[in-house]
Structure formats: C-alpha cells, structure tokens
C-alpha positions as CSV (number, residue, x, y, z in Angstrom):
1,X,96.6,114.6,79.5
2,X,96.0,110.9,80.6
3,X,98.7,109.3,83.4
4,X,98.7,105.6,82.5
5,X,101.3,105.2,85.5
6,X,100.4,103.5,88.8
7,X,100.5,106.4,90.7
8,X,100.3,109.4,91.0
9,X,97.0,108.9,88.7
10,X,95.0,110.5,86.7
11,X,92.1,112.2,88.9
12,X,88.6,114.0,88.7
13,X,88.2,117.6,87.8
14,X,86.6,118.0,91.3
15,X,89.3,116.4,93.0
16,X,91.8,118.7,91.7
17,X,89.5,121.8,92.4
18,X,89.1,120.7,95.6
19,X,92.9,122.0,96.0
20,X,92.2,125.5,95.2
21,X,91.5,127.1,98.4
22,X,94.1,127.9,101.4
23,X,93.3,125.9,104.6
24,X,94.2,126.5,108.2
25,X,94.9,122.8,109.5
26,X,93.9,123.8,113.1
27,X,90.5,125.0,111.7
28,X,87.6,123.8,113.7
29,X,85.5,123.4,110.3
30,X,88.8,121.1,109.0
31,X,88.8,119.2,112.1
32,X,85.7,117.7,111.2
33,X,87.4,117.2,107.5
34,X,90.3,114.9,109.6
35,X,87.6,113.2,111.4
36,X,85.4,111.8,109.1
37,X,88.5,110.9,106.4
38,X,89.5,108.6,109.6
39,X,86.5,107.1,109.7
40,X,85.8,106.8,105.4
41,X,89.2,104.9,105.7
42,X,88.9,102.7,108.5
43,X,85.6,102.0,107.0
44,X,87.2,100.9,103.7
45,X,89.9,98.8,105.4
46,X,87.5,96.7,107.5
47,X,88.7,98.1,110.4
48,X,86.5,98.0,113.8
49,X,86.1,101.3,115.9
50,X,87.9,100.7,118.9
51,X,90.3,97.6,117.8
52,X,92.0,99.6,115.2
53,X,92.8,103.0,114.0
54,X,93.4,104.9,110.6
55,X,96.6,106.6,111.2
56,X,98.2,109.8,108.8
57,X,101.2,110.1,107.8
58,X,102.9,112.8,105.7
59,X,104.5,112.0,102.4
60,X,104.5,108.5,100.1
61,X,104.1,104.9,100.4
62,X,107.9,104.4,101.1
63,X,107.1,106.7,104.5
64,X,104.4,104.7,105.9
65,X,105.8,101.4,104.7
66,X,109.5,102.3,106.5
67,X,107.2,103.9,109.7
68,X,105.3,100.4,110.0
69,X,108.2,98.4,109.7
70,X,109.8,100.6,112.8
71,X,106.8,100.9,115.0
72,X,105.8,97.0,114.7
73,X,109.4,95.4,114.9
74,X,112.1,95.5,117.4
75,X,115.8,96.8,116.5
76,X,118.0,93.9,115.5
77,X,119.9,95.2,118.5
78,X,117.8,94.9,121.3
79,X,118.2,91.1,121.4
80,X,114.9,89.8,121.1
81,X,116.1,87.9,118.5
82,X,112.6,88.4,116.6
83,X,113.1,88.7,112.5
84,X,110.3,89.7,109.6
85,X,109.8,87.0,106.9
86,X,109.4,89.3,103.4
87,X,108.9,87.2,100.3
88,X,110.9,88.6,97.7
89,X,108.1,88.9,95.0
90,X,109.6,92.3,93.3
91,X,111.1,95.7,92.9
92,X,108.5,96.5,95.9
93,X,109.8,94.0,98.0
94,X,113.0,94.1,97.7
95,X,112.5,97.9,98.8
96,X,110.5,96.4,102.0
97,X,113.5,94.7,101.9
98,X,115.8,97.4,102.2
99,X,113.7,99.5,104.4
100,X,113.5,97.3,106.5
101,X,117.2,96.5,106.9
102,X,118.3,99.9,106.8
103,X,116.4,100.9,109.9
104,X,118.0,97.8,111.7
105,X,115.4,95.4,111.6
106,X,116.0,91.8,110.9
107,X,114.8,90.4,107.8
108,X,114.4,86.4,106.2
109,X,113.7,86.5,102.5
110,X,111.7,84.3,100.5
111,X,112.8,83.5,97.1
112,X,109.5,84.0,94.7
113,X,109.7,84.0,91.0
114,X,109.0,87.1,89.6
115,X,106.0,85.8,87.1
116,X,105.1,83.6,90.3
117,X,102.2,84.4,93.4
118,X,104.0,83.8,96.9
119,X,103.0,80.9,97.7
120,X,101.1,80.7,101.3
121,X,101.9,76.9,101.8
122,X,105.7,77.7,101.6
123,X,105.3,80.8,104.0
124,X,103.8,78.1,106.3
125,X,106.7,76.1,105.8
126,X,109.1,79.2,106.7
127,X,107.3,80.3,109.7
128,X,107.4,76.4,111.4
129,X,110.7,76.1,110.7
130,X,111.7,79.3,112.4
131,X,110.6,80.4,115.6
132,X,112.9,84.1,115.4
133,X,110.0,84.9,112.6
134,X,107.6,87.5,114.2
135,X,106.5,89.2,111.2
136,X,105.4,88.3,107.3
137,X,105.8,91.5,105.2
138,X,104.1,91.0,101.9
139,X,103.4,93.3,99.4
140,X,99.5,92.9,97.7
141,X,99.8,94.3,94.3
142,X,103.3,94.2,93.4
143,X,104.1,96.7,90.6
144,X,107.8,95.6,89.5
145,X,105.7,92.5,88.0
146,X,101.8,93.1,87.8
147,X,101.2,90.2,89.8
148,X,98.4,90.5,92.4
149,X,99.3,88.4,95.9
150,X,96.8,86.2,97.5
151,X,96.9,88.3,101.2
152,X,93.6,86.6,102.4
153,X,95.6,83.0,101.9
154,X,98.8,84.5,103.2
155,X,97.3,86.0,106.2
156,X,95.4,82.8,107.1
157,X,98.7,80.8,107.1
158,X,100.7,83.6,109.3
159,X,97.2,83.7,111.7
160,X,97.6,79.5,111.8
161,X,101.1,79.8,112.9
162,X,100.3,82.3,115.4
163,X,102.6,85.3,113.6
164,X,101.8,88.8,112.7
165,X,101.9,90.6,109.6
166,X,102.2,94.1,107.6
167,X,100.2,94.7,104.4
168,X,101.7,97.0,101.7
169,X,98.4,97.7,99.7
170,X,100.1,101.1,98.2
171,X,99.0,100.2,95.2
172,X,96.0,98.0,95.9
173,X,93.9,99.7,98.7
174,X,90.4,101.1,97.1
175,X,90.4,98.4,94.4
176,X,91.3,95.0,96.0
177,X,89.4,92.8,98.9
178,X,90.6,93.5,102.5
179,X,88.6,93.0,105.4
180,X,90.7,93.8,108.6
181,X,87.9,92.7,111.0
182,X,88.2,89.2,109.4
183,X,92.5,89.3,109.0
184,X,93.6,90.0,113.1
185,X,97.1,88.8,112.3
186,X,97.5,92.4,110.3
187,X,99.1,94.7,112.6
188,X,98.7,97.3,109.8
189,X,98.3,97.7,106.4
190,X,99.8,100.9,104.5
191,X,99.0,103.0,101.8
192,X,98.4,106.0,99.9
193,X,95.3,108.4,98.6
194,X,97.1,108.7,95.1
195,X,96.7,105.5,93.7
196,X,93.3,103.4,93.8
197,X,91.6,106.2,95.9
198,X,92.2,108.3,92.8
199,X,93.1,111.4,95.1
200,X,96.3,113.1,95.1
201,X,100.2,112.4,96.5
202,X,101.5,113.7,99.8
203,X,99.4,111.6,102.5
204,X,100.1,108.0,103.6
205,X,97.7,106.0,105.7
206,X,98.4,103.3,108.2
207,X,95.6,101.4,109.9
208,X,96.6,99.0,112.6
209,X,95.1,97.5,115.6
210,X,95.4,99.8,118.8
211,X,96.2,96.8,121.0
212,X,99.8,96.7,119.0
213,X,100.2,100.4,119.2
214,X,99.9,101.0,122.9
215,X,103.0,101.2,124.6
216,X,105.5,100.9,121.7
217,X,105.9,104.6,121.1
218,X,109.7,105.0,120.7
219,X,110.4,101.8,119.2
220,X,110.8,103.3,115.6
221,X,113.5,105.0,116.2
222,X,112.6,107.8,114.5
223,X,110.7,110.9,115.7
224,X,108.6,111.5,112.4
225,X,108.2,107.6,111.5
226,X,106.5,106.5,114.9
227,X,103.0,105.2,114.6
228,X,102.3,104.7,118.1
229,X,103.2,108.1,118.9
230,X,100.5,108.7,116.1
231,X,98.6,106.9,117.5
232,X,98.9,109.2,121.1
233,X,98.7,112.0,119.6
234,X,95.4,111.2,118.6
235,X,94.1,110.0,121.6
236,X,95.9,113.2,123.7
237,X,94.9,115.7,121.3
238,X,91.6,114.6,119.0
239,X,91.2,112.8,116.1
240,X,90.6,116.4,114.3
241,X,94.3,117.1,114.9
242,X,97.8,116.3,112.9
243,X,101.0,115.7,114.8
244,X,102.9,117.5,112.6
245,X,101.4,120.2,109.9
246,X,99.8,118.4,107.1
247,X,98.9,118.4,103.5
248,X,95.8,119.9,104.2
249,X,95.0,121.0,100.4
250,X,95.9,117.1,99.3
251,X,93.4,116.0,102.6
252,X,90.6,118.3,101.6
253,X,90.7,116.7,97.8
254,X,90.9,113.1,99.2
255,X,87.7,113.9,101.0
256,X,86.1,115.1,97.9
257,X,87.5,111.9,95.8
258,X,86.1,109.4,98.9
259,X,82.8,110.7,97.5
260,X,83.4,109.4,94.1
261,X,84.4,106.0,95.5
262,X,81.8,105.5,97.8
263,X,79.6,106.7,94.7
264,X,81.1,104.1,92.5
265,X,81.9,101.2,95.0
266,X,85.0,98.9,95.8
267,X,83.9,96.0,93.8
268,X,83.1,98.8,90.5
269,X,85.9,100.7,90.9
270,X,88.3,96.8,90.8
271,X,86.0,95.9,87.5
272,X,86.6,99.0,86.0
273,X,90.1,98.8,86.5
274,X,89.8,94.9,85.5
275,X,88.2,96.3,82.0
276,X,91.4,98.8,81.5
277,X,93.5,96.4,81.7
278,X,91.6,94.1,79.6
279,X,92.1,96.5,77.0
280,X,95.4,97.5,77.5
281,X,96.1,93.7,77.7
282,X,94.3,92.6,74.2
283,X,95.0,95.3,72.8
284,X,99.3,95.0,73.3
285,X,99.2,91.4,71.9
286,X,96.8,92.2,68.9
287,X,100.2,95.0,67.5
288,X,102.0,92.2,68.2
289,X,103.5,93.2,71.5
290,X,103.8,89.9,74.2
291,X,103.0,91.2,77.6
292,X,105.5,90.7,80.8
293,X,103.0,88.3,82.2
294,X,101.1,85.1,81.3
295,X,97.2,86.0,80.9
296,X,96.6,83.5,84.2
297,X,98.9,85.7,86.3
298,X,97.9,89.9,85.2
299,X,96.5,91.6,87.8
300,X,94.5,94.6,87.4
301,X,96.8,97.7,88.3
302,X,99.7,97.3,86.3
303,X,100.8,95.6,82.7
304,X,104.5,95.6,81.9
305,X,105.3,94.4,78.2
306,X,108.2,93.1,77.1
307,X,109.9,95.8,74.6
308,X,110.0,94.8,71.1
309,X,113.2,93.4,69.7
310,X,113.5,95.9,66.7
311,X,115.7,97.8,66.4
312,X,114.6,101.4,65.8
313,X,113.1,100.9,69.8
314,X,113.9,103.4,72.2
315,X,111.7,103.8,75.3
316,X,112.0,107.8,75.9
317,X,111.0,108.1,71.9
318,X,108.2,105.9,72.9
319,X,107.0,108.1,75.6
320,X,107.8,111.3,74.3
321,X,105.3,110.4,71.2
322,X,102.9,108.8,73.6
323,X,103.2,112.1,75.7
324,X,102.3,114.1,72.6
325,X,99.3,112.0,71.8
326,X,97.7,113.2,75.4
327,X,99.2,109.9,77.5
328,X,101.9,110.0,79.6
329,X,103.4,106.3,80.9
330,X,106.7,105.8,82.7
331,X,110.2,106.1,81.4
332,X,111.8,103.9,83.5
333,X,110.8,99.9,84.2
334,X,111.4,97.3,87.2
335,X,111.2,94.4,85.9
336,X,114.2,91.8,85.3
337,X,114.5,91.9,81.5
338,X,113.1,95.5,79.4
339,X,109.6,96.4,79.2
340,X,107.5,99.2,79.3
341,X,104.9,99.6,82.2
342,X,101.0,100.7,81.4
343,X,99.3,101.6,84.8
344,X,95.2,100.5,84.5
345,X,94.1,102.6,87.8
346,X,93.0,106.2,88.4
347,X,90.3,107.7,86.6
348,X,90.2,106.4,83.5
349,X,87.8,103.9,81.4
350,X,88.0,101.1,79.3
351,X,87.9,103.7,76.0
352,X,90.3,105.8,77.0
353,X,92.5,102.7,77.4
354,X,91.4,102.1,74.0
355,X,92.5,105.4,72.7
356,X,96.0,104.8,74.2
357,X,96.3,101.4,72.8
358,X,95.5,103.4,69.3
359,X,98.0,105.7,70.5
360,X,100.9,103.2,71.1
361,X,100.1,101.6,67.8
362,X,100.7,105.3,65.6
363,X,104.1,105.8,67.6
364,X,105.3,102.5,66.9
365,X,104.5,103.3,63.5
366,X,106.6,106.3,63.3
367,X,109.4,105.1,65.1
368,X,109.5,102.7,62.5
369,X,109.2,99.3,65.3
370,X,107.7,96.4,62.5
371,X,109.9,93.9,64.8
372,X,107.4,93.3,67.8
373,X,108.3,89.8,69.0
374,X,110.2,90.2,72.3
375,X,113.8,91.1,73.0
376,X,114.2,88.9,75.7
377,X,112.3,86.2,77.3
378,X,110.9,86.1,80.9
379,X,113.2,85.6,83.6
C-alpha cells in the first residue's frame, strides 16, 4: 500500500524496521542517537554550530508551529504593541493564523490569492508601512493550494526592513532550498520527520538561532510549547537528553531514514519528487482531469485537481477504489472550490506515480465518471 498524501508518507522498509525494538530514552548508547540527529538536522537547515540549535519537540507540525509562534512573539497583552505579518496564502496559513491568535498573539494578514505566490515586494510594502510588525510568518510549501513560496525572496525583504521571521517548512524541509546561515532574519523554521525526511509522525523539529532563545523562557505561555526552555534544557542537561519522554522508536527510525537522505541528496530527493509530480501532473490532464493549479504555479509536494463535473463523482468512492488498487490519497480537500489532493513526496518514484495515475483512470471507469471537465472553476 502506497500513501499518495503529504504526510504521513510512504516510507522505507528499514525505516519502519527501525521501530521494532523497545528503547530506554535515558540510554547512554541513545544519547548518542539524540546527539547526532541534532547535528544531521542542523546540518540540513544550514544552521551554524553555536548561532543556532535544532530543537525537539513531541507531536506534529501544528505543535512546533503553535510553540514558535509563543516562544518568538510577545502576548498581545503585555503592551509591546509588537504584531506578526502572516500572508494568508492557504488552509496552512490561515491555521498559522489561528494559532497564532488563539495563544494571544497579534496577527496582520495579507490577502494572497490562492493560485498566487506571496508576493515579497508587497510584504515590503506592509512592513514599511507598519512599525507594530515584528514578525513575517509564511508558510513554504503551502498544501491547501500546491503552490511553493519564494522564502529566499521573502526573507531578503523582512532582513531589508530590519524584521524577523518564522518558516513553516512542514511540508517542505528535506526537499526544498534553505540555507539558515545565509537567511539571519529566520528566528526558526519548523517541521516534521514525516514528510520530506520520509521518516515517521510523532517528532517536530524547530531550529532557531540561540541569540533569540536566551532569556525568553516563559514567554510561550505554555509549559510544554516553550522553546527556550528547550533550548535550557539542552544546555543544563546535554544535548543526549529530552525534556520530556520522547518518541524514541519514531527517533531511532528517523536516524535510520537520515541515512537514506544523505544517501540520495537534497537536490535528488526535490527532482525525484519534481518527476512524481510530473507524472501525476500529465498524467491527470491526459484522462481529462484539469489540475487545481496552472502548470507555471505546481510545486512539487502536492497536486490538487479539480473534481470532475459528472455526475456519478463521489470522492470516498474514489478513494475507497483507489485504496483497493494499493493507493491510498486523502478523503477530505482544502482548497476553495472541490478537488482531490495527490501528495508527490515520501518514498515513491516516478513509476509508481505512473501506476496510480493507471489506477485513477480504472476507478473512474467503474464509477462510471465520462464527464471530466471541471465542476467549478478556480477561485
């Protein structure tokens, strides 16, 4: 069985063996484990020893994403009157959005179209006309559309206006360019071993530059969701040791799948996941299927497509006969008008895209879908 979702994906048989033996996280020998899976993923962020620091967090993206948002902003509250720019680019966002708000922070949203990059020239714009703006959240691979945010650009216009910002790369870290040592406005970037790094879910990662950890433990609000305290603990009690008791199993199988990726390389793993969706891409429009997104703007993690107007459609039927065929995709969608969502990442190839496209092709055959032009147009 193939997951063609965006996470959690499909993973290596020695990934998932790496789960099958019980781990004492206090270990000595797994100490070492914790060390050098810091390192691997400061490594892969960019990140310089000593300016920054891979931080662990238990559970998903949402976690780490909520945790940054605490540790690097003020409460609305404590009248500093300082306020997080978050363009609105998607269902991702608009949950930055709401994390954000719901632990107190203040946000300023930027109106992006949904089929549209945010646009670093109009962040610019935002920032000088608004001195309360501390912090850009952006999101890099936004999932709700497909689209693929320019951080590089984005971060160079927040550096220019002397600004910070926080990177949500859940779905993006592994595959896409970053280069912390080259971005110092990033106070941290966020996300997860079960998406690009083709491990499995349960740990997020933060990695954020020490000098805006120190002395801001208690600023989140939140016991679990404090980076800096992270951060202390670390530096208190060795990098070998977790605050609180971790995922160890899902640890010791991201160690083993950091093999595989340094095996394969960043830029290998992007073009084999730019060749899945390729296929997936071509291969929708040649049944007659119009993807969510214009060819220009498809990024390489995700492909929504518009569901087809006849009407014999029905999207569980759809994945239950996909599911049968040895694919599984997502039953649910975020995108403004219907579609169904193909994720491209995880350990999978360009065929076994190609078998799925087959696959989609036989169930909308049986369904009896002959209609394929879209139901509704782009919004």
């Amino acid at each position: 069985m193939l997951l063609l979702i965006p996470g959690p994906v499909t993973t290596r048989p020695e990934t998932r063996a790496a789960l099958a033996r019980d781990i004492a996280p206090w270990d000595n020998d797994f100490r070492d484990v914790l060390i050098r899976l810091r390192g691997r993923i400061l490594h892969l962020a960019g990140g310089i020893e000593g300016t920054h620091a891979a931080l662990m967090l238990q559970g998903c993206g949402h976690f780490v994403t909520e945790a940054a948002l605490r540790s690097f902003l003020p409460p609305a509250a404590s009248g500093t009157g300082t306020r997080i720019l978050i363009p609105a680019t998607g269902a991702y966002a608009d949950r930055m959005i709401r994390l954000a708000r719901e632990a107190g922070r203040a946000v300023v949203t930027l109106p992006v179209g949904r089929i549209e990059r945010a646009d670093p020239a109009a962040i610019a714009r935002a920032l000088a006309e608004d001195a309360t703006i501390s912090h850009v959240g952006i999101v890099y691979s936004e999932t709700g559309s497909g689209v693929i945010h320019d951080v590089p650009a984005i971060g160079a216009a927040v550096r220019q206006a002397g600004r910070r910002m926080i990177v949500d790369a859940v779905s993006a870290f592994g595959a896409m360019p970053l280069d912390l040592a080259v971005q110092p406005e990033i106070d941290a970037v966020v996300f997860t071993a079960n998406k690009c790094l083709e491990a499995l879910p349960g740990i997020a990662f933060a990695v954020a530059r020490i000098d805006r950890l120190e002395g801001r433990a208690g600023q989140a609000g939140s016991w679990s969701l404090d980076l800096p305290a992270v951060y202390e603990h670390g530096v208190k009690s060795g990098w070998g040791s977790f605050r609180f008791t971790p995922p160890v199993q899902v640890l010791a199988a991201l160690d083993t799948a950091l093999d595989f990726h340094a095996a394969e390389g960043r830029a290998a793993r992007l073009a084999r996941y730019t060749a899945n969706m390729r296929t997936l891409y071509d291969g929708v429009r040649a049944m007659g299927l119009q993807p969510w997104l214009p060819e220009a703007l498809q990024g390489p993690v995700i492909v929504n497509v518009h569901v087809p107007a006849d009407p014999n459609w029905d999207l569980q039927v759809f994945v239950d006969g996909l599911k049968r065929r040895g694919f599984v995709i997502s039953n649910f969608f975020n995108t403004p008008t219907p579609t169904f969502r193909i994720g491209c990442i995880g350990a999978i190839t360009p065929e076994d895209m190609g078998r799925a496209v087959e696959a989609m092709e036989a169930v909308l055959r049986d369904m009896g879908v002959t209609e394929r032009h879209p139901r509704l147009a782009n919004a």
